[in-house]
Every structure is written in C-alpha cells, then in structure tokens.
ROKOL-263484 format. One record per atom (N, C-alpha, C, O, CB): residue number from 1; atom name; x, y, z. Coordinates in Angstrom, 1 decimal. Glycine has a CB too. Layout:
N
R resi name     c1     c2     c3
R  NUM   CA      X      Y      Z
...
// end
This chain:
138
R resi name     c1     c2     c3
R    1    N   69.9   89.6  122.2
R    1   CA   71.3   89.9  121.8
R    1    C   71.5   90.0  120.3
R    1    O   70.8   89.3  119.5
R    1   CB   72.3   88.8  122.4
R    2    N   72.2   90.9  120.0
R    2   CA   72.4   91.1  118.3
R    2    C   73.3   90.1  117.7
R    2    O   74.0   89.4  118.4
R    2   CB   73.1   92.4  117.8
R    3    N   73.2   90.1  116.4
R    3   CA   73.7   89.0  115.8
R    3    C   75.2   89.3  115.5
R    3    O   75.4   90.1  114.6
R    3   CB   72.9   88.8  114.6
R    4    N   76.1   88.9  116.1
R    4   CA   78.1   89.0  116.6
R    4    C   78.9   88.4  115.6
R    4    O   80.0   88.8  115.3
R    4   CB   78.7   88.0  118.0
R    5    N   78.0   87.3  114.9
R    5   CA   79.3   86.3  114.1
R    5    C   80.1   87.2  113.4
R    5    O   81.3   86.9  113.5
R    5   CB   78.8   85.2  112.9
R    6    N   79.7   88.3  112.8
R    6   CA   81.1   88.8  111.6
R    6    C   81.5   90.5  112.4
R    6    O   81.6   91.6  111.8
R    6   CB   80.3   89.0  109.2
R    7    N   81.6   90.3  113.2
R    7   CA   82.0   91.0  114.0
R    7    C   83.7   91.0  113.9
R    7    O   84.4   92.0  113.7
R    7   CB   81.4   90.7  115.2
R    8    N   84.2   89.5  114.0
R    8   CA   85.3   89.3  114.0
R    8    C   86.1   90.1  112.2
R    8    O   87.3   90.2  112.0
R    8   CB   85.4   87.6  114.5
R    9    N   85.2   90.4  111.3
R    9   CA   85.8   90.8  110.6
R    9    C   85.8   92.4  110.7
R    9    O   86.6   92.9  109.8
R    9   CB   85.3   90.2  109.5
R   10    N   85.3   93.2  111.5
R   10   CA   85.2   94.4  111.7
R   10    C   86.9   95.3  111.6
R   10    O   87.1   96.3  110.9
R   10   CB   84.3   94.3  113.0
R   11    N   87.8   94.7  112.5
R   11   CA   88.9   95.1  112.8
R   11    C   89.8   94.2  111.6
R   11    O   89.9   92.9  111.7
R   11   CB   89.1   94.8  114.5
R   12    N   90.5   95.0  110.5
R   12   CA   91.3   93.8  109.7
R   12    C   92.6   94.2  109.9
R   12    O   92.8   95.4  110.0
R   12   CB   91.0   93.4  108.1
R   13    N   93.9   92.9  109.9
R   13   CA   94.9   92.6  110.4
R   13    C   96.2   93.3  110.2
R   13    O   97.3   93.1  110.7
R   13   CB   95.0   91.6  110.1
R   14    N   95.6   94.4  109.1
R   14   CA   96.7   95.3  108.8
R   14    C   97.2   96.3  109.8
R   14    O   96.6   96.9  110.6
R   14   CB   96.3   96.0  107.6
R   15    N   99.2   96.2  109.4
R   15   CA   99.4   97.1  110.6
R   15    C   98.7   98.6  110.4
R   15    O   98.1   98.9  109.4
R   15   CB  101.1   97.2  110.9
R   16    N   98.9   99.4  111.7
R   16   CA   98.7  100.5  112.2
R   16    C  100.4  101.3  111.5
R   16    O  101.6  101.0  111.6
R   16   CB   98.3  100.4  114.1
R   17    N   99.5  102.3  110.6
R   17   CA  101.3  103.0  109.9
R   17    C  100.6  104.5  110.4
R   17    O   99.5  105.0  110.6
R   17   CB  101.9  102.8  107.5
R   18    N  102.0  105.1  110.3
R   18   CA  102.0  106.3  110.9
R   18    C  102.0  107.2  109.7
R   18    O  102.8  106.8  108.8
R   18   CB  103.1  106.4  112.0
R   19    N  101.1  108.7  109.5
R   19   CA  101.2  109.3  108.2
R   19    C  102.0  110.2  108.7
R   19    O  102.0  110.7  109.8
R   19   CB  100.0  109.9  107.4
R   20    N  103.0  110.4  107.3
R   20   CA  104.0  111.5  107.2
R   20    C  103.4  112.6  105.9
R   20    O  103.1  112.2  104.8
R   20   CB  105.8  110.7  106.9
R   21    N  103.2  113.8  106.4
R   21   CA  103.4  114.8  105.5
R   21    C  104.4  115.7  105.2
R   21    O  104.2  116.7  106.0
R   21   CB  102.7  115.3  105.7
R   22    N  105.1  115.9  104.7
R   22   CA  106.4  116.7  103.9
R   22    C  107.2  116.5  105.5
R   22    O  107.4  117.5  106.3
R   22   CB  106.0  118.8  103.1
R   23    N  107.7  115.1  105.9
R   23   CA  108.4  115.2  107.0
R   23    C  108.4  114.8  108.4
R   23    O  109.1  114.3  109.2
R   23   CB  108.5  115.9  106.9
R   24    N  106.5  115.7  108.1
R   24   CA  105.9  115.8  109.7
R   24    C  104.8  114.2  109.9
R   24    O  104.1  113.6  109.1
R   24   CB  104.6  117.8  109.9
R   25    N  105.1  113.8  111.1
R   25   CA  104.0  112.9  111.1
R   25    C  102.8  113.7  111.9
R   25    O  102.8  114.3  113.0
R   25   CB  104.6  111.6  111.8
R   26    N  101.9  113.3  110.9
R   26   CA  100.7  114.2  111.5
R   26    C   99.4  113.1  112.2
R   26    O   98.5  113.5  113.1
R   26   CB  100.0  115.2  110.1
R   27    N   99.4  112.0  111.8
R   27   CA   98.5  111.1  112.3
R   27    C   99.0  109.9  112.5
R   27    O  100.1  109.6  113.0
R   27   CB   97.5  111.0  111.6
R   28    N   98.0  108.9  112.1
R   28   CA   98.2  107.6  111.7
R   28    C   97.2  106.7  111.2
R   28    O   96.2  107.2  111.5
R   28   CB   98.7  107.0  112.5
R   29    N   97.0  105.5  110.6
R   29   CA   96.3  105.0  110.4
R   29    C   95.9  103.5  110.3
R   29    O   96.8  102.6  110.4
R   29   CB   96.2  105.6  109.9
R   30    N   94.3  102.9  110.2
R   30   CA   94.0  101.8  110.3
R   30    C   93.2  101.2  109.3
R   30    O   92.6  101.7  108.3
R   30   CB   93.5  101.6  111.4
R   31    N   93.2  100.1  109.7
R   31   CA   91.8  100.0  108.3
R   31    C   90.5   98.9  109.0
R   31    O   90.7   98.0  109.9
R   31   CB   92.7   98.9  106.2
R   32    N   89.5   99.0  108.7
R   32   CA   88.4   98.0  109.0
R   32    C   87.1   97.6  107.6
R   32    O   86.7   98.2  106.5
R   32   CB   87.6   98.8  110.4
R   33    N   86.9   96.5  108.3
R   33   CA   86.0   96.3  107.3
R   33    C   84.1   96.3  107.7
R   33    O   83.7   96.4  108.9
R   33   CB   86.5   94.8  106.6
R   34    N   83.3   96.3  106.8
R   34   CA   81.9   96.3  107.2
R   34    C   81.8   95.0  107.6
R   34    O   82.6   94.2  107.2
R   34   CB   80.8   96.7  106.0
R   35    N   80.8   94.7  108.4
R   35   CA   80.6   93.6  109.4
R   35    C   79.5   92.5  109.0
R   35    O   78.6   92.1  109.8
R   35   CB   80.2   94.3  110.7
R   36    N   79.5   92.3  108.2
R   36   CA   78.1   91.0  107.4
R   36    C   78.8   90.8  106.1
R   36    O   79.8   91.1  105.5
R   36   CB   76.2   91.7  106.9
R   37    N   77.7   89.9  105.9
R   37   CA   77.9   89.2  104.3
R   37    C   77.7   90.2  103.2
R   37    O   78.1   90.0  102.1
R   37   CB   76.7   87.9  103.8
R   38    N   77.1   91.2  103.5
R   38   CA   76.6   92.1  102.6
R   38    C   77.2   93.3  103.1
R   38    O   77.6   93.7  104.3
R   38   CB   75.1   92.1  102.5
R   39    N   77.2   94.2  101.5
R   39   CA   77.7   96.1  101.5
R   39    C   76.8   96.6  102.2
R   39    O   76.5   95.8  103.1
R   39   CB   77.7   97.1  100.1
R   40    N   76.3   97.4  102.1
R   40   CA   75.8   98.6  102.9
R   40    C   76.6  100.4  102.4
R   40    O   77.7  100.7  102.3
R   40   CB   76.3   98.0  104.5
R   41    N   75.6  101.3  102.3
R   41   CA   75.4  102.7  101.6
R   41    C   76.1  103.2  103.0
R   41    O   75.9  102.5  104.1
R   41   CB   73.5  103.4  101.0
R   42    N   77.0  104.3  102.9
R   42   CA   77.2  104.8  104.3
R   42    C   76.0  105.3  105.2
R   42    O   75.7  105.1  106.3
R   42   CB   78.0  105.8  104.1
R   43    N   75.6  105.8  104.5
R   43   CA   74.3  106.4  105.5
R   43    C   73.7  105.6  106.6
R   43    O   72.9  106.0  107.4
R   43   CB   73.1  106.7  104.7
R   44    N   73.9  104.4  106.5
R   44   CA   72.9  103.2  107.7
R   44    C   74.0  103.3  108.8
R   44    O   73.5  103.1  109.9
R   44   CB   72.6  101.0  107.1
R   45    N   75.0  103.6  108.8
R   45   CA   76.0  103.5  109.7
R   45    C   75.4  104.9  110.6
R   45    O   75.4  106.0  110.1
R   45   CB   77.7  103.6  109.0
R   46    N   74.7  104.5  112.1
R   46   CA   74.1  105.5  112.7
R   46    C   75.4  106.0  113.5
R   46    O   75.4  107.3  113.7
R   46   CB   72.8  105.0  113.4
R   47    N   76.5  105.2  114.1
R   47   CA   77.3  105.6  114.9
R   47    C   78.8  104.9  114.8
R   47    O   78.9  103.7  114.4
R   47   CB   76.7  105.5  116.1
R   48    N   79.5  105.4  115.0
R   48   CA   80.5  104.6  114.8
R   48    C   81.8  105.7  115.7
R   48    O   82.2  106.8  115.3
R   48   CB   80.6  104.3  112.9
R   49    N   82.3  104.7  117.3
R   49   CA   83.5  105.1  117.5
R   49    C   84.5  104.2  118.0
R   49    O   84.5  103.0  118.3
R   49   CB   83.5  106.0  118.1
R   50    N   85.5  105.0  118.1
R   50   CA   86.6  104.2  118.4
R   50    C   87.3  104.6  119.4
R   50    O   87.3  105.7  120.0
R   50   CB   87.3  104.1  117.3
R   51    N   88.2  103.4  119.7
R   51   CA   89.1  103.5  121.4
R   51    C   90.5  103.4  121.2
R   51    O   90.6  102.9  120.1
R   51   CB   88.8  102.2  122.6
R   52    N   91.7  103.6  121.5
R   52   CA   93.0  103.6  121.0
R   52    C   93.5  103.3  122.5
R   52    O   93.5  104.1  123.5
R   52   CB   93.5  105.0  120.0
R   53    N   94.2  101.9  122.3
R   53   CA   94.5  101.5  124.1
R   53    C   93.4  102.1  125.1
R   53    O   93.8  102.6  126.1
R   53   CB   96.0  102.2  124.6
R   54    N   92.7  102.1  124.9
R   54   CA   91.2  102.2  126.2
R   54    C   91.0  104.0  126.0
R   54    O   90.4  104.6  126.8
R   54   CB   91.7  101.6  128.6
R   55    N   91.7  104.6  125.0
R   55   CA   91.2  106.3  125.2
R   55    C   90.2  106.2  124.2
R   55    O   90.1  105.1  123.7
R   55   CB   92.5  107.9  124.9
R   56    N   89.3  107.2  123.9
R   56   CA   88.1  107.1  122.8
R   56    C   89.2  108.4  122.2
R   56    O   90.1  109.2  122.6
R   56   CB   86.0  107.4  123.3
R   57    N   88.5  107.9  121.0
R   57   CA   89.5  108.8  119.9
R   57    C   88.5  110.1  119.6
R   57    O   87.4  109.7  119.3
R   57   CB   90.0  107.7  118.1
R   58    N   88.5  111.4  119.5
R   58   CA   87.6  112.6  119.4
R   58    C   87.3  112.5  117.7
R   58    O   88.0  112.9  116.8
R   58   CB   88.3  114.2  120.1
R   59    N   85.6  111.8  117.8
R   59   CA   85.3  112.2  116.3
R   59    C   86.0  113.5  115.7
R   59    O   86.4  113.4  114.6
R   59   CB   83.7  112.5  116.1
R   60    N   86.0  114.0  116.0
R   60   CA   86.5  115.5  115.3
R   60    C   88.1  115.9  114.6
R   60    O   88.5  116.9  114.0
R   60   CB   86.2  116.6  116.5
R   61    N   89.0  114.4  115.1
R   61   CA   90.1  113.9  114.4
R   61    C   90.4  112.8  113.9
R   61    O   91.5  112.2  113.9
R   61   CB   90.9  114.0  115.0
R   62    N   88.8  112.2  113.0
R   62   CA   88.8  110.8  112.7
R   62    C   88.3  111.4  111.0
R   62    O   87.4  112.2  110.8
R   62   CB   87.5  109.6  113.9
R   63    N   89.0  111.1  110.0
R   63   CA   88.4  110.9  108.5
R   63    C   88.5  109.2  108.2
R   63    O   89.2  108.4  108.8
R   63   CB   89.3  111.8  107.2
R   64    N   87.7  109.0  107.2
R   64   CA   86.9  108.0  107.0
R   64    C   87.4  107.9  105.5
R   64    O   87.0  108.8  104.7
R   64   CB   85.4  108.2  107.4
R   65    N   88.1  106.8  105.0
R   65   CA   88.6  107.0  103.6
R   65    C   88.0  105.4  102.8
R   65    O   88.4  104.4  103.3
R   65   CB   90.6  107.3  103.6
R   66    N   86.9  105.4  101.6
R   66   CA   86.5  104.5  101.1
R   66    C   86.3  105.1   99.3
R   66    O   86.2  106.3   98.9
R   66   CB   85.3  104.0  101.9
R   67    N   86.3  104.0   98.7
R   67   CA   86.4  104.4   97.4
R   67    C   86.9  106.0   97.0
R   67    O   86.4  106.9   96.4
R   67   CB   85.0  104.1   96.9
R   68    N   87.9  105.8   97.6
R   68   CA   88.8  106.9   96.7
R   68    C   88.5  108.4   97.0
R   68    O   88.9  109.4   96.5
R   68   CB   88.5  106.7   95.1
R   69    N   87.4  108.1   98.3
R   69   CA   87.1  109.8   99.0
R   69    C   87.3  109.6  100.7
R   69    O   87.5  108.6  101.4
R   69   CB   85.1  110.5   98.7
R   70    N   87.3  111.0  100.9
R   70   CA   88.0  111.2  102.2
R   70    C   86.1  112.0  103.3
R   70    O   85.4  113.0  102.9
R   70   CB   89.9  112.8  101.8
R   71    N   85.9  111.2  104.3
R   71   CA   85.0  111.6  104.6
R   71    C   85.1  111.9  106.2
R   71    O   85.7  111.1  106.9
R   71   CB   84.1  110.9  104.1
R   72    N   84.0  113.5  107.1
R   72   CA   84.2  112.8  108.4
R   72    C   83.0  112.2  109.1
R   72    O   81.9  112.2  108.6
R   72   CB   84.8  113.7  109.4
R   73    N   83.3  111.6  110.2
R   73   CA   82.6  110.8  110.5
R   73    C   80.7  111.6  110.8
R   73    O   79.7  110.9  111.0
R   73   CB   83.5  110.1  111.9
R   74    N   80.7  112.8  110.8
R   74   CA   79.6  113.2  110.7
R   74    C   79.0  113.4  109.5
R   74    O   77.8  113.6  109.4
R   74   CB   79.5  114.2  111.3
R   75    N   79.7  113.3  108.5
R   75   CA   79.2  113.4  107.1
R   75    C   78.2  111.9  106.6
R   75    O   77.2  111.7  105.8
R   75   CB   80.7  113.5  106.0
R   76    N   79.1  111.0  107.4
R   76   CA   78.6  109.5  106.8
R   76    C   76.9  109.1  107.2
R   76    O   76.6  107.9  107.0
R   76   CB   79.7  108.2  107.8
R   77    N   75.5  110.2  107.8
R   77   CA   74.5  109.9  107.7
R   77    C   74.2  110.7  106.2
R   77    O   73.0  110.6  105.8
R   77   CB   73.8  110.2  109.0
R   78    N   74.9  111.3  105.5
R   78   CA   74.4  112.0  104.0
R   78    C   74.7  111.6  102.9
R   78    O   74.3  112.2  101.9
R   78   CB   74.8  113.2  103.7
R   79    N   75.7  110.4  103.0
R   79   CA   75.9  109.4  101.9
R   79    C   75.2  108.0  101.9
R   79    O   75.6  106.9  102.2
R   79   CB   77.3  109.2  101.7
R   80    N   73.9  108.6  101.2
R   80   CA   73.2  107.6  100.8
R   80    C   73.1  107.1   99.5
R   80    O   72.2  106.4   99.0
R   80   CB   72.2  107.9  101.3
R   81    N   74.7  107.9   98.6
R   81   CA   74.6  107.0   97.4
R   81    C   76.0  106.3   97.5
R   81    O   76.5  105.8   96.5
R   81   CB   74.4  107.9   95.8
R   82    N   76.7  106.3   98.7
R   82   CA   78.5  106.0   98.6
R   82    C   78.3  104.6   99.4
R   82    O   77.9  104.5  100.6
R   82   CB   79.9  107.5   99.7
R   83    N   78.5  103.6   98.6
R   83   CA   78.5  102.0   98.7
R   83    C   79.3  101.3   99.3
R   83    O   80.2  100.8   98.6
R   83   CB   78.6  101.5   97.7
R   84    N   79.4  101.0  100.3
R   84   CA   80.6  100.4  100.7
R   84    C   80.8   98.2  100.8
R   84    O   80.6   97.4  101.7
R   84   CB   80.7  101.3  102.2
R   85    N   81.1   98.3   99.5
R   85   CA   81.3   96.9   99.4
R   85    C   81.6   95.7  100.9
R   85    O   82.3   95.9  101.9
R   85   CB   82.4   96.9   98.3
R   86    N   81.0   94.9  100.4
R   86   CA   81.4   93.7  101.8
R   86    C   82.9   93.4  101.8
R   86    O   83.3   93.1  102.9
R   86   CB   80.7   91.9  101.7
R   87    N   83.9   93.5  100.6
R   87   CA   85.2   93.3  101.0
R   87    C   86.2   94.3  100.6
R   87    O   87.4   94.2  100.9
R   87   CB   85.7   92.1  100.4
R   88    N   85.5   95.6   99.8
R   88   CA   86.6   96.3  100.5
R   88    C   86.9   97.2  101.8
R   88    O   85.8   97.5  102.4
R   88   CB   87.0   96.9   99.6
R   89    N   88.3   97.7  102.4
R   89   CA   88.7   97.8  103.1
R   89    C   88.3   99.3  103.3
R   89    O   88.6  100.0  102.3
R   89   CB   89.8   97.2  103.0
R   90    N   87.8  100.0  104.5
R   90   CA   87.5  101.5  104.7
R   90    C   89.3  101.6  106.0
R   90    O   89.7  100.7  106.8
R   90   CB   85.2  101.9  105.8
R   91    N   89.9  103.2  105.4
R   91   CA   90.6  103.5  106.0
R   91    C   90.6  104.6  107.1
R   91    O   90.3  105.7  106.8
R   91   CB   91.2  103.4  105.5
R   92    N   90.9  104.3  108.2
R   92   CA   90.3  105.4  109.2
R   92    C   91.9  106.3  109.9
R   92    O   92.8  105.8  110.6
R   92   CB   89.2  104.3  110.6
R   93    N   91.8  107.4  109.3
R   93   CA   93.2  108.1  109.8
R   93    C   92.4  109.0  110.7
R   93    O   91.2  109.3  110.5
R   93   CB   94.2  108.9  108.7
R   94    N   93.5  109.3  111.8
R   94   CA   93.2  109.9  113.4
R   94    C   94.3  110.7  112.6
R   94    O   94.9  110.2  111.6
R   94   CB   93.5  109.0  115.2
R   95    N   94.5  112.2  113.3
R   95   CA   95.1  113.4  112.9
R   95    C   95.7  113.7  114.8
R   95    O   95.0  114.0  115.8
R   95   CB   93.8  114.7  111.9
R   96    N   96.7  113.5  114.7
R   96   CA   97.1  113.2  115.8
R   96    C   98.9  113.2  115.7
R   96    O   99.5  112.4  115.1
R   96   CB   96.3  111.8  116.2
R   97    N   99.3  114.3  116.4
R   97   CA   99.9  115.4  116.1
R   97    C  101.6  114.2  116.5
R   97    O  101.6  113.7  117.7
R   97   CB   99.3  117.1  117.3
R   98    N  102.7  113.9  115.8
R   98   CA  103.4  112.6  116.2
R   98    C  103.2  111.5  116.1
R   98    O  104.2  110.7  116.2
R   98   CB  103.5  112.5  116.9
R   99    N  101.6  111.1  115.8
R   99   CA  101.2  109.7  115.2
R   99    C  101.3  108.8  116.3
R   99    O  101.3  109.1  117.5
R   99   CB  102.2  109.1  113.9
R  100    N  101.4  107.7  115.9
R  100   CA  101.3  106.9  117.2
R  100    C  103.1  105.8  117.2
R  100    O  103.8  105.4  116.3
R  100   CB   99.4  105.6  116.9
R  101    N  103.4  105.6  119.0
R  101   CA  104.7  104.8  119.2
R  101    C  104.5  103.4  117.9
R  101    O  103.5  103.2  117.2
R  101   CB  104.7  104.2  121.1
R  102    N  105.3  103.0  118.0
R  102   CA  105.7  101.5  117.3
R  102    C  105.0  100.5  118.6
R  102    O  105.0  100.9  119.8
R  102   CB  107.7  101.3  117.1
R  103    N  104.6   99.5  118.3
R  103   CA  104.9   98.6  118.8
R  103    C  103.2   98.0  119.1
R  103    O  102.4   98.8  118.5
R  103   CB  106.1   98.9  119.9
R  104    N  102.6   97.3  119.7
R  104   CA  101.2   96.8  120.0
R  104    C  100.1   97.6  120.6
R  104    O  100.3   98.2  121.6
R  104   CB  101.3   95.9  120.8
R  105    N   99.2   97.6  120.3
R  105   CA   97.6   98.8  120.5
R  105    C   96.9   98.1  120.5
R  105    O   97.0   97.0  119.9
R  105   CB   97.0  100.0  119.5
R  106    N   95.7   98.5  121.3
R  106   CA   94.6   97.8  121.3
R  106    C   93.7   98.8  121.0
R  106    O   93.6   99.9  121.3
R  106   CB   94.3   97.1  122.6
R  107    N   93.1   98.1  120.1
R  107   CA   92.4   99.3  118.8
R  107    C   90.8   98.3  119.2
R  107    O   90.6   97.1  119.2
R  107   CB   93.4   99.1  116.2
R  108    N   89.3   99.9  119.8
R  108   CA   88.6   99.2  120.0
R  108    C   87.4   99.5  118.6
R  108    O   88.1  100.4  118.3
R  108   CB   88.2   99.5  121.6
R  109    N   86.7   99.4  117.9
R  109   CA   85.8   99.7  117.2
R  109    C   84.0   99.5  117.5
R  109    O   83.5   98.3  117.6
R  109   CB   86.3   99.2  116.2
R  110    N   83.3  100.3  117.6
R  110   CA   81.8  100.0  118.1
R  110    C   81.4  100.7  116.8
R  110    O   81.9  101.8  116.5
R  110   CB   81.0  100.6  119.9
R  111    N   80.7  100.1  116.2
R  111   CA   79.8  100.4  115.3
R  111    C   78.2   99.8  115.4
R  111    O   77.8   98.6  115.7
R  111   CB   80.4  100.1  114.1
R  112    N   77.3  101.2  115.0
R  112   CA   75.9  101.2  115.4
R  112    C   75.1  100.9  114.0
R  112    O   74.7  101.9  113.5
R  112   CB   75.4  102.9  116.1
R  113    N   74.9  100.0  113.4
R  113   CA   74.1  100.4  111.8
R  113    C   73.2   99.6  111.1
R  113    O   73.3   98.4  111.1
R  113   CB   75.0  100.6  110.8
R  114    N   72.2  100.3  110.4
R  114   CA   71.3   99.6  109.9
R  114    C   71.1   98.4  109.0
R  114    O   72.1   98.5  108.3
R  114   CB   70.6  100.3  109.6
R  115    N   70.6   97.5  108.6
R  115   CA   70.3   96.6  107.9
R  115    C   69.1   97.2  107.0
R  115    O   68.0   97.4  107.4
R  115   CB   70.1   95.4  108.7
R  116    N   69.7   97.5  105.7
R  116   CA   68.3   98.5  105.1
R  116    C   67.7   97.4  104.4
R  116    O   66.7   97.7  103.7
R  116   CB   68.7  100.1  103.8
R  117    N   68.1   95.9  104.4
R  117   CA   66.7   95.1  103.8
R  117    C   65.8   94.5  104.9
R  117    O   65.1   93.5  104.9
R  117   CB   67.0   93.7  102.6
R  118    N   66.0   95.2  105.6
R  118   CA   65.2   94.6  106.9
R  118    C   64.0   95.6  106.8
R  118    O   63.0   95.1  107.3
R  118   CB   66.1   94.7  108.6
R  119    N   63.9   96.4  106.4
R  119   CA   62.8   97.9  106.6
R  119    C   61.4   96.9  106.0
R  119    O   60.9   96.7  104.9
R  119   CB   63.3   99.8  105.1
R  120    N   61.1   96.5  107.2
R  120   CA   59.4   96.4  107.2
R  120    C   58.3   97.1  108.0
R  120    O   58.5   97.2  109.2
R  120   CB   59.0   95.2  107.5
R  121    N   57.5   97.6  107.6
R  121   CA   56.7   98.1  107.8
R  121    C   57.3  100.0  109.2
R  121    O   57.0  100.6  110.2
R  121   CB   55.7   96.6  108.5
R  122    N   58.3  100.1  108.2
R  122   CA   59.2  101.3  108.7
R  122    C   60.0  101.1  109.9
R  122    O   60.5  102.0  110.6
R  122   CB   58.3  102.4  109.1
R  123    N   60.1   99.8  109.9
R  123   CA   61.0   99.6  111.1
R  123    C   62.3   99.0  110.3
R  123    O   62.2   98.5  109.2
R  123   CB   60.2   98.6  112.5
R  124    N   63.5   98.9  111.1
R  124   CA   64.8   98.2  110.5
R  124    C   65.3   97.5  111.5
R  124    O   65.1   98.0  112.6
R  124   CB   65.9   99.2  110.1
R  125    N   65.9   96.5  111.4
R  125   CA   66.6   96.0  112.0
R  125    C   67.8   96.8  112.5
R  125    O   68.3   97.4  111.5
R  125   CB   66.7   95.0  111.3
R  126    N   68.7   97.2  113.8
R  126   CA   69.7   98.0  113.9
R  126    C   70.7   96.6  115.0
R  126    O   70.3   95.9  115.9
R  126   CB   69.0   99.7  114.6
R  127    N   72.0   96.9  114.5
R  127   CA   72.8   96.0  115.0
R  127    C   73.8   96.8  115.5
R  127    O   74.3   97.8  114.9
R  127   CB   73.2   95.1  114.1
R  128    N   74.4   96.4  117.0
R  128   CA   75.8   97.6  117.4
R  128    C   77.0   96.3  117.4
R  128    O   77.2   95.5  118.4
R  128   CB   75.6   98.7  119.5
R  129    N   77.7   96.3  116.1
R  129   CA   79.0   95.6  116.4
R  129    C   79.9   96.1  117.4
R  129    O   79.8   97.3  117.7
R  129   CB   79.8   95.6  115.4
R  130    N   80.9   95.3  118.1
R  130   CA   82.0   96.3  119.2
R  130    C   82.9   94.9  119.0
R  130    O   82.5   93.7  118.9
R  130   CB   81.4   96.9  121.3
R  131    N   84.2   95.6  118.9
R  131   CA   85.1   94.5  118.7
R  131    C   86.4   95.4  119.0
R  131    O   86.8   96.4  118.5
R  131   CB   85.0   93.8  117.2
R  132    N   87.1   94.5  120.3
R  132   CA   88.6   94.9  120.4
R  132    C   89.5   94.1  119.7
R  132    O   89.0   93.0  119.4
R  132   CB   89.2   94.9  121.9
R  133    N   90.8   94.5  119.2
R  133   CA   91.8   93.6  119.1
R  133    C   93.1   94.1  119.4
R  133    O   93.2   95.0  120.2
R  133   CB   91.7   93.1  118.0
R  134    N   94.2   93.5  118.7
R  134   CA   95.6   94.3  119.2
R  134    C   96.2   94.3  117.8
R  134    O   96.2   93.2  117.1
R  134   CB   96.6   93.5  120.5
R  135    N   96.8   95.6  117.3
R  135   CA   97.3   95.7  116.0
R  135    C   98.7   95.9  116.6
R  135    O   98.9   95.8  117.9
R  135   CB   96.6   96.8  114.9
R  136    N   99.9   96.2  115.6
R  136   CA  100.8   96.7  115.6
R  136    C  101.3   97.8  114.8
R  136    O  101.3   97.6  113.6
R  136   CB  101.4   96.1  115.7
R  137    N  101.9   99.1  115.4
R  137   CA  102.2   99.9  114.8
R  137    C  103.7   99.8  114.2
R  137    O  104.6   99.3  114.9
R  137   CB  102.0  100.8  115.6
R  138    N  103.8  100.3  113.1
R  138   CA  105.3  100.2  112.6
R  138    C  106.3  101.2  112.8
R  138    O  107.5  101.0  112.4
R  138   CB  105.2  100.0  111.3
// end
C-alpha cells in the first residue's frame, strides 16, 4: 500500500468560487496542495484527475494555475523547471459554462506522481494519492 499520511493535505479548505468574466460566469474554481513534506517540479506529476460530486471532470476543461502561470493538465509532464513548493497553493479552474450551484460538493482528487529523490538505480518510487472531501461553493 502507498504511503497516505499527507494525503489529507491534498484537498485544501478553501471555498469553491465561481469565475465571472465581463459578467458571464464561465467556470469555477478550487485550490489543492502537493501531498508530502516536500515540493516537487511539475513534471513528476504522471496523472492527475478529478471528480465533481462523483462526475470526472474532462481534462480538456481543467487549467492548472501555480506561480503566477496558467497551465493544462497535459502540459504538466514538460515542466521540468516549474517548482511547485510544499506550501504553496496550485489553483485548478474547470471552464464550465454557468460555473457551479452554491452550496456543498464533493470534490474528488487522484493524483499519480513521482518522488524524484527516490531514483535509484532508474527506478522511482511512484505514489497515487486519492482523496474525497466536501467543499462549499459560494
């Protein structure tokens, strides 16, 4: 079994807000954090999705916002110089046409990713966090 303890930090407690552009609400968004004591380069992140009340959300309306850039989730095996610190917060906006109701979600997150000081003898250690919880939308 893989190692779970900071799993519980994966999903963090901030509400779910809904994005408005000139009016229109076009998405919404969440935020999470990396799952250990330690950062990690985006690139080790082999997989990463998500569930929104039990639907999976379609990579292809998920960006990935950390240090001040906007990324999508297929880009994140090519940044192998973009750092993502142990405490700060990555934000994940869904483009999702009305955004999401007010009121409680159960927001699921599975992430697949490597431990790059583990690389011995060409092998890595690979860990799959999965963690539900229930946020609230405002």
């Amino acid at each position: 079994m893989d190692f779970q303890a900071y799993n519980k930090i994966l999903i963090c407690k901030d509400d779910i807000e809904n994005v408005v552009v000139g009016g229109v609400t076009v998405g919404y968004e969440f935020k999470i954090k990396y799952p250990s004591y330690r950062g990690v380069f985006l690139s080790c992140i082999e997989d990463l999705r998500f569930k929104m009340d039990g639907e999976p959300i379609d990579p292809k309306d998920i960006y990935f916002y950390l240090n001040g850039k906007q990324f999508l989730l297929d880009e994140l095996p090519e940044c192998f110089k973009e750092y993502w610190f142990v405490r700060e917060k990555a934000t994940i906006r869904v483009m999702k046409s009305g955004g999401i109701a007010p009121g409680a979600h159960s927001l699921n997150v599975f992430m697949k990713h490597r431990v790059p000081y583990t690389g011995y003898f060409g092998q890595y250690l690979v860990l799959d966090s999965d963690m539900t919880d229930t946020l609230t939308a405002k």
